[in-house]
N, CA, C and O atoms as a Tripos MOL2 file, in Angstrom:
@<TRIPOS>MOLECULE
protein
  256   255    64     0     0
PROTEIN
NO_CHARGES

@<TRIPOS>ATOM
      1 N          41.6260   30.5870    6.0850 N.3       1 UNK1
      2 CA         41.0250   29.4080    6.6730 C.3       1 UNK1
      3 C          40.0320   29.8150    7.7690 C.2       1 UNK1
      4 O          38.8880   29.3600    7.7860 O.2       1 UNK1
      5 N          40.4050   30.5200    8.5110 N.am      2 UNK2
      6 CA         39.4730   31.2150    9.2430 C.3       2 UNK2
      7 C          38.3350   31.5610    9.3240 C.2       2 UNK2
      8 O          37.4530   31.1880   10.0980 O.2       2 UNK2
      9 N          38.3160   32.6770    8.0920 N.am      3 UNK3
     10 CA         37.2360   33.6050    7.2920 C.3       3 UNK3
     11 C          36.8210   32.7360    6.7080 C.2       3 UNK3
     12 O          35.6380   32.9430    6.4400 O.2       3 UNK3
     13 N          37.2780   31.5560    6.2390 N.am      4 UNK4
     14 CA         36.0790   30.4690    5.9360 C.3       4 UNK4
     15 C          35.1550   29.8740    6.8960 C.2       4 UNK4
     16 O          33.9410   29.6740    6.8700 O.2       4 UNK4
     17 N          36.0570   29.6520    7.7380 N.am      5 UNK5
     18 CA         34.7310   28.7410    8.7830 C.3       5 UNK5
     19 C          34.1640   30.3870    9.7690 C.2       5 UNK5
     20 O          33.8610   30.1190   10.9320 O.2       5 UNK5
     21 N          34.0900   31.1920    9.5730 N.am      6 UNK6
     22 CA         33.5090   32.1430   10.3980 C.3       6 UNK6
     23 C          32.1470   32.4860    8.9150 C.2       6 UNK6
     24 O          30.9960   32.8400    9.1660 O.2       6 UNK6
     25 N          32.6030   32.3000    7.7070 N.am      7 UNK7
     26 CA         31.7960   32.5980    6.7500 C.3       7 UNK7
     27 C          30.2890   31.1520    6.5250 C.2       7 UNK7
     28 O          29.1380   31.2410    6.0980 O.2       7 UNK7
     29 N          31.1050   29.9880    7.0630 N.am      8 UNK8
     30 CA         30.2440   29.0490    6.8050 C.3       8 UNK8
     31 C          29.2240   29.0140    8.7960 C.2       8 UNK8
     32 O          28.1180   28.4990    8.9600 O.2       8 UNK8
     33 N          29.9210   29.5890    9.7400 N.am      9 UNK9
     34 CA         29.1280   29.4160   10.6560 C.3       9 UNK9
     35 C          28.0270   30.5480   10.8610 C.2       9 UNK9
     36 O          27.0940   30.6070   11.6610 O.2       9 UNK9
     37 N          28.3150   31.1440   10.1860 N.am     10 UNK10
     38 CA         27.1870   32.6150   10.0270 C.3      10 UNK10
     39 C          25.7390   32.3410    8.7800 C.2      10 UNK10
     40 O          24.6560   32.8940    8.5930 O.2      10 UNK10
     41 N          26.4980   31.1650    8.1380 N.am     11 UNK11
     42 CA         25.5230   30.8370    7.5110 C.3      11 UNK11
     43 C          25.0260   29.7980    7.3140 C.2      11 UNK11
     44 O          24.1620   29.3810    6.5430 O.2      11 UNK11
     45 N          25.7380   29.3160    8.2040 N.am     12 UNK12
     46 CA         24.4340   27.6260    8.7180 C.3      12 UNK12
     47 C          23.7900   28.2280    9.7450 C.2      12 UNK12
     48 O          22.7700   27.6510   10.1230 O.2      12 UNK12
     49 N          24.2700   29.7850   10.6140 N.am     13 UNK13
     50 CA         23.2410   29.8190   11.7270 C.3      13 UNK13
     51 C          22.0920   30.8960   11.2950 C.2      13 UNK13
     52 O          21.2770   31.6330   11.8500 O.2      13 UNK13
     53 N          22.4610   30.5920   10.1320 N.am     14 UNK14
     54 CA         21.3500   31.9180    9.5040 C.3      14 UNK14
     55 C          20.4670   30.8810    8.8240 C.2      14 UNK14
     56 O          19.3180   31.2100    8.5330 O.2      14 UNK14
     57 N          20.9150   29.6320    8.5410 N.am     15 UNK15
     58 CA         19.9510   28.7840    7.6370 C.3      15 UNK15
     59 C          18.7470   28.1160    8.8380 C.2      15 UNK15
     60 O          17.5480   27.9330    8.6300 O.2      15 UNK15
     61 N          19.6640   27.7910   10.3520 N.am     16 UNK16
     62 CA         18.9310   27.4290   11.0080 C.3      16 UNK16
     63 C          17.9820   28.0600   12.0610 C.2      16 UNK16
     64 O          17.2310   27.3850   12.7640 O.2      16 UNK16
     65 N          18.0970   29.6810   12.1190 N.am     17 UNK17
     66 CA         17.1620   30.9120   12.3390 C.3      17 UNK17
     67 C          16.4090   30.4400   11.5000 C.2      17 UNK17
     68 O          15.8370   29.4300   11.9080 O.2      17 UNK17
     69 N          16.0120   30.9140    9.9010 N.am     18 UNK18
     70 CA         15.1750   30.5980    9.2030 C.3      18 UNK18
     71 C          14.2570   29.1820    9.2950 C.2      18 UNK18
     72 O          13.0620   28.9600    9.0990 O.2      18 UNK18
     73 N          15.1160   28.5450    9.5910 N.am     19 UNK19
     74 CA         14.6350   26.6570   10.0930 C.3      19 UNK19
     75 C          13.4140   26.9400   11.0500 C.2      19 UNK19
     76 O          12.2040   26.7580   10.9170 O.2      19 UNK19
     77 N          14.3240   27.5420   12.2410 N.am     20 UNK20
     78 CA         13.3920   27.1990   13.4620 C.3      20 UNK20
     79 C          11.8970   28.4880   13.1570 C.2      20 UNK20
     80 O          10.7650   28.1350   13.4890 O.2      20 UNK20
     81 N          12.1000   29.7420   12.5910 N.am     21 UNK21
     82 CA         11.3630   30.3020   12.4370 C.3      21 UNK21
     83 C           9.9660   29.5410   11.5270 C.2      21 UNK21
     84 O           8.7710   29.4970   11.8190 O.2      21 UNK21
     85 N          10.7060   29.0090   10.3640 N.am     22 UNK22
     86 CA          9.6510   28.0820    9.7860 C.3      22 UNK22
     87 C           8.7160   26.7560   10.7790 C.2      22 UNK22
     88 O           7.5310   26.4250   10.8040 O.2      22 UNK22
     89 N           9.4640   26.4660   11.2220 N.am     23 UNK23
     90 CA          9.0900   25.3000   12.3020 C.3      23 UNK23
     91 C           7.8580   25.6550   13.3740 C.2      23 UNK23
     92 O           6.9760   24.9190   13.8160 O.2      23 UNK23
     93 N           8.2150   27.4580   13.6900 N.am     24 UNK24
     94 CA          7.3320   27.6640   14.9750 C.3      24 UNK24
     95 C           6.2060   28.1570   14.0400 C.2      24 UNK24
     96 O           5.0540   28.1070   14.4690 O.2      24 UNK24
     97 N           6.3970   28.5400   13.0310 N.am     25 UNK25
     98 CA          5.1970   29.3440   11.9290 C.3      25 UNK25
     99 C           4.2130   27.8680   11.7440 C.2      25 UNK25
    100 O           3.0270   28.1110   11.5240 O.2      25 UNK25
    101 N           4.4980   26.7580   11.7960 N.am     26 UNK26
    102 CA          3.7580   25.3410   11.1500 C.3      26 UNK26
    103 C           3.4850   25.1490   12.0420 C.2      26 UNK26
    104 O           2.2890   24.8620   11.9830 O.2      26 UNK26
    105 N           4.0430   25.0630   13.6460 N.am     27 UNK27
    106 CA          3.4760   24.6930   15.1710 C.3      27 UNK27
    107 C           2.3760   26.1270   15.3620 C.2      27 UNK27
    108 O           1.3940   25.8090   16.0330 O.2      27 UNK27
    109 N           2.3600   27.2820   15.0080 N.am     28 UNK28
    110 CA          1.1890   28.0200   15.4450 C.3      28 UNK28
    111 C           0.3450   27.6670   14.6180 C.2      28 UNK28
    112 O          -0.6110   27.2210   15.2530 O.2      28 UNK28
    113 N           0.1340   27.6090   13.3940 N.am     29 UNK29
    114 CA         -0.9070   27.8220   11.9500 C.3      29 UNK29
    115 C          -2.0520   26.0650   12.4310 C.2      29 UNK29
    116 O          -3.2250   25.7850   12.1810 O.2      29 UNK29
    117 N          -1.0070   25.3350   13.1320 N.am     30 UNK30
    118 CA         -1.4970   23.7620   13.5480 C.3      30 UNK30
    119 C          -2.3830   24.0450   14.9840 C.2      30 UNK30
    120 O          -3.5220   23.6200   15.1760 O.2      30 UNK30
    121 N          -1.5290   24.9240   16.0130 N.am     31 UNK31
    122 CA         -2.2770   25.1520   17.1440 C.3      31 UNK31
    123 C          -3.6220   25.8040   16.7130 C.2      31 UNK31
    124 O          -4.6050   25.2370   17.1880 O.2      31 UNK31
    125 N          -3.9010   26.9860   15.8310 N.am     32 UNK32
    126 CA         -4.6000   27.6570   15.6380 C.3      32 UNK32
    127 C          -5.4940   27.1950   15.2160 C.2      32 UNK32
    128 O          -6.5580   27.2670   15.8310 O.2      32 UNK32
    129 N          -5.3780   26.4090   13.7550 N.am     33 UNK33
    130 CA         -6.2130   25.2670   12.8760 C.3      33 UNK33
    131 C          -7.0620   24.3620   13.7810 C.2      33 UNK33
    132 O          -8.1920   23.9500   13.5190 O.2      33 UNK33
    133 N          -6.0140   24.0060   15.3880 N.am     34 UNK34
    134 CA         -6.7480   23.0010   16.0130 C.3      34 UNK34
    135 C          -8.1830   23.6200   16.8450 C.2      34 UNK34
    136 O          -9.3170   23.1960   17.0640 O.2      34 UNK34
    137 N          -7.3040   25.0250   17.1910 N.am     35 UNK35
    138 CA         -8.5870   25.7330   18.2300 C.3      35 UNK35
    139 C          -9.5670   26.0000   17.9380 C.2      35 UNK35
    140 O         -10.5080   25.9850   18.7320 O.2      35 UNK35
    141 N          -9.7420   26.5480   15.9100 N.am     36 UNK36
    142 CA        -10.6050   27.4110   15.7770 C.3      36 UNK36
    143 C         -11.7270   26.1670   14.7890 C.2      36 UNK36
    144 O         -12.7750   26.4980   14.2340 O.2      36 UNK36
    145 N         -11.1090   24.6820   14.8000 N.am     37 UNK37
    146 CA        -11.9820   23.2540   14.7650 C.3      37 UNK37
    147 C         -12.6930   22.8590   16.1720 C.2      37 UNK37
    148 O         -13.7430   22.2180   16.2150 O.2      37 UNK37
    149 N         -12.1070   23.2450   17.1300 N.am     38 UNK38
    150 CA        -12.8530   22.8900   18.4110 C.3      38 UNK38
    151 C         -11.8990   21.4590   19.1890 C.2      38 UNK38
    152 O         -12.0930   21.0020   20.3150 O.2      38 UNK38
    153 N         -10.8720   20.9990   18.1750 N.am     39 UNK39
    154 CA        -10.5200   20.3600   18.3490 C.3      39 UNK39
    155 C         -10.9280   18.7010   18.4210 C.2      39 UNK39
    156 O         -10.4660   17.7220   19.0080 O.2      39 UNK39
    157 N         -12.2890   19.0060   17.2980 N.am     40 UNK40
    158 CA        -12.8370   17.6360   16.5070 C.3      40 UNK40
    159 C         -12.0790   16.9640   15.6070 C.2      40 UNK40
    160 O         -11.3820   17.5520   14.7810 O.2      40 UNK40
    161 N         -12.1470   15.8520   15.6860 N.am     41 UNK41
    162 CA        -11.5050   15.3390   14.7220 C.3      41 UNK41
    163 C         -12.4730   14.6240   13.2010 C.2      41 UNK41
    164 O         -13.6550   14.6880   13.5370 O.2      41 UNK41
    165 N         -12.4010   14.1380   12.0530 N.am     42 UNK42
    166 CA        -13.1780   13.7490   11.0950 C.3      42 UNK42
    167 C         -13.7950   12.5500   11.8820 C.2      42 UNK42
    168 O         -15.0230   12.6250   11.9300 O.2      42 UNK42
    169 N         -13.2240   11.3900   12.5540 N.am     43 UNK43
    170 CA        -14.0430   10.2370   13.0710 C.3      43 UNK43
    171 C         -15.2150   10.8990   14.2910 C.2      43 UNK43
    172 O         -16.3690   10.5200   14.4900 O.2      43 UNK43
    173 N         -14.6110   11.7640   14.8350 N.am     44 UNK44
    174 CA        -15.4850   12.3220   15.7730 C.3      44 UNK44
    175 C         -16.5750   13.2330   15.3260 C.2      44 UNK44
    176 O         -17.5770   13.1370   16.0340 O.2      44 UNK44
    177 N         -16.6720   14.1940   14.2340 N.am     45 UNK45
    178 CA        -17.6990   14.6290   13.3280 C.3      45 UNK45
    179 C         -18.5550   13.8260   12.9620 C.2      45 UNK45
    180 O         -19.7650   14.0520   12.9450 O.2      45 UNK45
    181 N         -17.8530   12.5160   12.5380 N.am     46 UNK46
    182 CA        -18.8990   11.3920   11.6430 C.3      46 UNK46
    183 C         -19.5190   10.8000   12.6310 C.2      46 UNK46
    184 O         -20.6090   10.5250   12.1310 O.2      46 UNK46
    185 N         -19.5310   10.2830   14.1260 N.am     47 UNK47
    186 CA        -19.9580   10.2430   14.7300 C.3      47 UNK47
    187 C         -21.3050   10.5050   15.0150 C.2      47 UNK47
    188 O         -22.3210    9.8130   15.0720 O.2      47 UNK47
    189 N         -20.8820   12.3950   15.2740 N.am     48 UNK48
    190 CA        -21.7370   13.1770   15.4200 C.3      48 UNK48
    191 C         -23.0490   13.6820   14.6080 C.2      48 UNK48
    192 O         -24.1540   14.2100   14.7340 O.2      48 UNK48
    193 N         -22.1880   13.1740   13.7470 N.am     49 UNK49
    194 CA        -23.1780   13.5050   11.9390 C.3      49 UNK49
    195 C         -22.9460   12.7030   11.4160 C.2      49 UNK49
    196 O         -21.9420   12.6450   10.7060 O.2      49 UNK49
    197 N         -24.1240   11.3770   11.6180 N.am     50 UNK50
    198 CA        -24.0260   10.1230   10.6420 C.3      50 UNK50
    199 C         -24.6580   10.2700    9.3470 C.2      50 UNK50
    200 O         -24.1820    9.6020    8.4290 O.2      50 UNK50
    201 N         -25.7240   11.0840    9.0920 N.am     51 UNK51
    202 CA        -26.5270   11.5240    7.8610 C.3      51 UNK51
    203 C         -25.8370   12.0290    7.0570 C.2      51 UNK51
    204 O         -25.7980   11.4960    5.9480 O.2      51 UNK51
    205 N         -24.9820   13.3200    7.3230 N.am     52 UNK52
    206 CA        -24.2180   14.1820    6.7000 C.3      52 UNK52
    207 C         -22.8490   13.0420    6.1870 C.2      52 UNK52
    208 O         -22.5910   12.9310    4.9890 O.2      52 UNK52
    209 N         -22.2440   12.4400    7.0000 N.am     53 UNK53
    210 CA        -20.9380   12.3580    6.9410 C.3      53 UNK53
    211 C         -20.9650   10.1320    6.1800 C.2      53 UNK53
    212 O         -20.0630    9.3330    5.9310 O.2      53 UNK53
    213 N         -22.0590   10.0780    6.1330 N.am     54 UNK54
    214 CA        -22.0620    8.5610    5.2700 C.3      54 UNK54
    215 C         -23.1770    8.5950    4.0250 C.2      54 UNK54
    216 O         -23.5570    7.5730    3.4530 O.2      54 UNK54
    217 N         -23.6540   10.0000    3.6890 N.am     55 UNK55
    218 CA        -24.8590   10.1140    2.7930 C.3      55 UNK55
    219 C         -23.9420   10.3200    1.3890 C.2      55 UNK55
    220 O         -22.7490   10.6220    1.3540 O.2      55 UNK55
    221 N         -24.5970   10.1390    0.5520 N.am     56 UNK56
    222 CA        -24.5580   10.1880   -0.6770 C.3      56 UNK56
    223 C         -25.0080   11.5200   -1.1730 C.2      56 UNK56
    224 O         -26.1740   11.8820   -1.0130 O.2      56 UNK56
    225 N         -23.9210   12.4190   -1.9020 N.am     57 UNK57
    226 CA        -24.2950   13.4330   -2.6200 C.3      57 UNK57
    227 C         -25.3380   13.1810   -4.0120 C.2      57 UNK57
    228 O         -25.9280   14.1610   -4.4660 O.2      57 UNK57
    229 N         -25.5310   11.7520   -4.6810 N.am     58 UNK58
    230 CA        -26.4550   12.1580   -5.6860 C.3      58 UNK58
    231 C         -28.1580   12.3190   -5.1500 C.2      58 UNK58
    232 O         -28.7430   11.4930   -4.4490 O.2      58 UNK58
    233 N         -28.6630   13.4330   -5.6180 N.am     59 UNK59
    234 CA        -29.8710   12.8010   -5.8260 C.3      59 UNK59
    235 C         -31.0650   12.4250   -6.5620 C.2      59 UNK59
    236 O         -30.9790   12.5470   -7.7830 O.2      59 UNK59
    237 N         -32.2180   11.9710   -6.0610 N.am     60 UNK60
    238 CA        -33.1270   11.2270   -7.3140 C.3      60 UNK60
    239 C         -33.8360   12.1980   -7.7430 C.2      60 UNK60
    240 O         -34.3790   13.0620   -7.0540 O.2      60 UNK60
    241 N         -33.8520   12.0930   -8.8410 N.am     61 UNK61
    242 CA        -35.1650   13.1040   -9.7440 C.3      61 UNK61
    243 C         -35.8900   12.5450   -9.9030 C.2      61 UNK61
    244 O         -35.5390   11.6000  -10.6100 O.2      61 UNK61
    245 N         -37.3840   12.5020   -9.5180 N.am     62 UNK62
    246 CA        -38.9370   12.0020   -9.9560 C.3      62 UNK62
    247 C         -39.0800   12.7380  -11.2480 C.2      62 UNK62
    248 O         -38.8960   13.9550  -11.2230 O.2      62 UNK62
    249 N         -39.3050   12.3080  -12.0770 N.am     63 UNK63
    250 CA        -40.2230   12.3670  -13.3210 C.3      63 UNK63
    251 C         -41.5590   12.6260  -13.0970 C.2      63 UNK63
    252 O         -42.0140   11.7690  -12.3390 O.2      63 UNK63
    253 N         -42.5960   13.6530  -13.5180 N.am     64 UNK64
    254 CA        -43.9430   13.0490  -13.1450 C.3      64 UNK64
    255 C         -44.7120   12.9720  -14.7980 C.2      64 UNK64
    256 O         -45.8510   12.5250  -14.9290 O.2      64 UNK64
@<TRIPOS>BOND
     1     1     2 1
     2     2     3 1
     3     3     4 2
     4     3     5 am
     5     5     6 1
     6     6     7 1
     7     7     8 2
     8     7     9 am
     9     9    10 1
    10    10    11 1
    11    11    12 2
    12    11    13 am
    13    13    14 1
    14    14    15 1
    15    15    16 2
    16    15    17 am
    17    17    18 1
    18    18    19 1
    19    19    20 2
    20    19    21 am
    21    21    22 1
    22    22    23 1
    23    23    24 2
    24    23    25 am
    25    25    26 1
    26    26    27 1
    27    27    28 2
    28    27    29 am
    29    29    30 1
    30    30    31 1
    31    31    32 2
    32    31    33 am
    33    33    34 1
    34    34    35 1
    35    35    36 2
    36    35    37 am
    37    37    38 1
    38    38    39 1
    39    39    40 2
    40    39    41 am
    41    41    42 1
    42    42    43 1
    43    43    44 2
    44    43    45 am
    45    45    46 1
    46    46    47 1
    47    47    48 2
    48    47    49 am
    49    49    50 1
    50    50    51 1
    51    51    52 2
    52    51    53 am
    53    53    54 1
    54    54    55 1
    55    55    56 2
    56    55    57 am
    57    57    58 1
    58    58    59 1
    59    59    60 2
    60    59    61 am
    61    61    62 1
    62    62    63 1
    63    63    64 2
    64    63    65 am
    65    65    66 1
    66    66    67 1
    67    67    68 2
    68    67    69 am
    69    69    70 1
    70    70    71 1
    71    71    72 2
    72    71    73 am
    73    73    74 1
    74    74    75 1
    75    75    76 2
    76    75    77 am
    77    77    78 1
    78    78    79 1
    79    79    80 2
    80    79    81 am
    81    81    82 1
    82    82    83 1
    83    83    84 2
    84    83    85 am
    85    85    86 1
    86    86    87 1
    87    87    88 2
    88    87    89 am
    89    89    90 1
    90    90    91 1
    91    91    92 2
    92    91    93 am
    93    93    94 1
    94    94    95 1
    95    95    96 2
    96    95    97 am
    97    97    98 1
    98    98    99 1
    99    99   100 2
   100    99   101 am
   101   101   102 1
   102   102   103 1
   103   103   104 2
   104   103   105 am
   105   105   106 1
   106   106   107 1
   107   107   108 2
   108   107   109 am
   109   109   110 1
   110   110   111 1
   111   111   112 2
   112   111   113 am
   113   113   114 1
   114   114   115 1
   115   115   116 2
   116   115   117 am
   117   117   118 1
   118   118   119 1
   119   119   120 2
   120   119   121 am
   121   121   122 1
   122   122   123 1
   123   123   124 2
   124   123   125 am
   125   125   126 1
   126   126   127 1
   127   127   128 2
   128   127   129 am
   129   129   130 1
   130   130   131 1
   131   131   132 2
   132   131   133 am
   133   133   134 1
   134   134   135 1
   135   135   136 2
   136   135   137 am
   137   137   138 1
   138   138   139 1
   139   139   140 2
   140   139   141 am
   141   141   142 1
   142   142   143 1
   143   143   144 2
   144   143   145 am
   145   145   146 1
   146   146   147 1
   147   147   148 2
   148   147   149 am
   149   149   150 1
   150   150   151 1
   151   151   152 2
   152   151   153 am
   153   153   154 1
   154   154   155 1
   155   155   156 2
   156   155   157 am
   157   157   158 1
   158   158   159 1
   159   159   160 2
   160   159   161 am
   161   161   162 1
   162   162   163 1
   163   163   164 2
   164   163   165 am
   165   165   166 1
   166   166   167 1
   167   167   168 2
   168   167   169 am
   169   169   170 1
   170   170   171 1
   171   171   172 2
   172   171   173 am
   173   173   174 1
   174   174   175 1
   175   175   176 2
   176   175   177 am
   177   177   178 1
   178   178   179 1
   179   179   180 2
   180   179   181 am
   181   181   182 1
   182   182   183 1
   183   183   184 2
   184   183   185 am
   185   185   186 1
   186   186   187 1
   187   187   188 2
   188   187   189 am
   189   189   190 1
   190   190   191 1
   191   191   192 2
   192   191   193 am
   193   193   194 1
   194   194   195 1
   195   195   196 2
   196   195   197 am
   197   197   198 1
   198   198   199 1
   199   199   200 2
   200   199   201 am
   201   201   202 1
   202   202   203 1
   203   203   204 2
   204   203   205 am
   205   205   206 1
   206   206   207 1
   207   207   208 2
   208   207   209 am
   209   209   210 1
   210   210   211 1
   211   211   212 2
   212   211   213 am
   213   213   214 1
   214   214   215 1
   215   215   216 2
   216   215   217 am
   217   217   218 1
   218   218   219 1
   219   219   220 2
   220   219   221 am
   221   221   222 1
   222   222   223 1
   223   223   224 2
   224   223   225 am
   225   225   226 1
   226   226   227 1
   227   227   228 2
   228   227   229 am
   229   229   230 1
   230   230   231 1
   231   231   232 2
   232   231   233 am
   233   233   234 1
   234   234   235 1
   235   235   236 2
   236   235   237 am
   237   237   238 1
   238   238   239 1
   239   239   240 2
   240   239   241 am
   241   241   242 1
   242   242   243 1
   243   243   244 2
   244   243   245 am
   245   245   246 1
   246   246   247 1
   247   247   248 2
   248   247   249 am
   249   249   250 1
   250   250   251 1
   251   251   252 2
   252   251   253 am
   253   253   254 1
   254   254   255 1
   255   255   256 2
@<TRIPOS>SUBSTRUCTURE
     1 UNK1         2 RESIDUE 1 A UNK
     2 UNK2         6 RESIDUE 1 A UNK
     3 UNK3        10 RESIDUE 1 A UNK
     4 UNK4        14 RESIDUE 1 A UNK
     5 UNK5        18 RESIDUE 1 A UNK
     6 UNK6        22 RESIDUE 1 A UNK
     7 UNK7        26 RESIDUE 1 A UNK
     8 UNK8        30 RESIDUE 1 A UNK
     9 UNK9        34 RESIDUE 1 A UNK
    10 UNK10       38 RESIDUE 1 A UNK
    11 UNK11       42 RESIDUE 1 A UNK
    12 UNK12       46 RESIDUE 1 A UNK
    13 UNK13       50 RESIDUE 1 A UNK
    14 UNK14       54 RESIDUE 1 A UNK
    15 UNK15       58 RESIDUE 1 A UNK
    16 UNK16       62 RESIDUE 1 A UNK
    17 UNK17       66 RESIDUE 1 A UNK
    18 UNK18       70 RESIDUE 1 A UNK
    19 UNK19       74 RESIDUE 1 A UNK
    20 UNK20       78 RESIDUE 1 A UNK
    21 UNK21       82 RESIDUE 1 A UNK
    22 UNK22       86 RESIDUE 1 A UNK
    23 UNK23       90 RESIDUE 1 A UNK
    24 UNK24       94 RESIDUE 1 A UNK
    25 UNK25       98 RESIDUE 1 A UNK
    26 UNK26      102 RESIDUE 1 A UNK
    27 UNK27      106 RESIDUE 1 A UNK
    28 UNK28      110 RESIDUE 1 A UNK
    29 UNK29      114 RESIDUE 1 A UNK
    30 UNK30      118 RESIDUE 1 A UNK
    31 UNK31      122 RESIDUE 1 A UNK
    32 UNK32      126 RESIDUE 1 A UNK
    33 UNK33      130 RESIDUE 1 A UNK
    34 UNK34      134 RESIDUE 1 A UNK
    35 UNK35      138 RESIDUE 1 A UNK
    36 UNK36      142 RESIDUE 1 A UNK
    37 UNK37      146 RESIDUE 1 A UNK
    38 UNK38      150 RESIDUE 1 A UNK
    39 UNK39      154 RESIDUE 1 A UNK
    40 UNK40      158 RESIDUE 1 A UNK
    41 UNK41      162 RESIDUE 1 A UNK
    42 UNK42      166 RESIDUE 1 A UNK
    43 UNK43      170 RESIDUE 1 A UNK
    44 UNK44      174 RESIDUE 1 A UNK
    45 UNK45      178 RESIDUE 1 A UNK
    46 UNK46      182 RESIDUE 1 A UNK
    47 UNK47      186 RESIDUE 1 A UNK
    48 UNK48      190 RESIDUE 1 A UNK
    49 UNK49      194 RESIDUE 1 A UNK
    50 UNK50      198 RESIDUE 1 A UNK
    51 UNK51      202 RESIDUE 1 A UNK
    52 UNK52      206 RESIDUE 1 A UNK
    53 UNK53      210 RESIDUE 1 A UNK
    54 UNK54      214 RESIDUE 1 A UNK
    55 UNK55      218 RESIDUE 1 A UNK
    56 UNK56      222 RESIDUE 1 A UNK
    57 UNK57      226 RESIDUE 1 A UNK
    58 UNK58      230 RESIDUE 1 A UNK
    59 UNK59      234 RESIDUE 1 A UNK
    60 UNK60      238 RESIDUE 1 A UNK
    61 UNK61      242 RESIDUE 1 A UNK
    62 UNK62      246 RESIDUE 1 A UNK
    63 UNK63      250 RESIDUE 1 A UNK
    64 UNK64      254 RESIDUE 1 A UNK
């Protein structure tokens, strides 16, 4: 009974090492993502760049 719960607390605290390790890996990759954007956001780009960011990718071909 023992060696059970010493077997199950070694490995919920091994599931939740892995947890928090995942957790701080998604909080840096987000900090990083934010710094190396400047920390713009898409409404604030479009803003900035109304041509670029409300234009239309087709364009016209003249015939002559």
């Amino acid at each position: 009974m023992v060696t059970e719960f010493c077997y199950n607390y070694h490995m919920l605290r091994d599931y939740f090492k892995q947890l928090i390790i995942i957790i701080v890996l998604i909080a840096a990759c987000a900090i990083i993502a934010r710094v190396m954007n400047g920390g713009e956001t898409l409404a604030e780009y479009a803003a900035k760049h109304p041509d670029k960011a409300y234009s239309t990718q087709a364009e016209e071909v003249i015939d002559n």
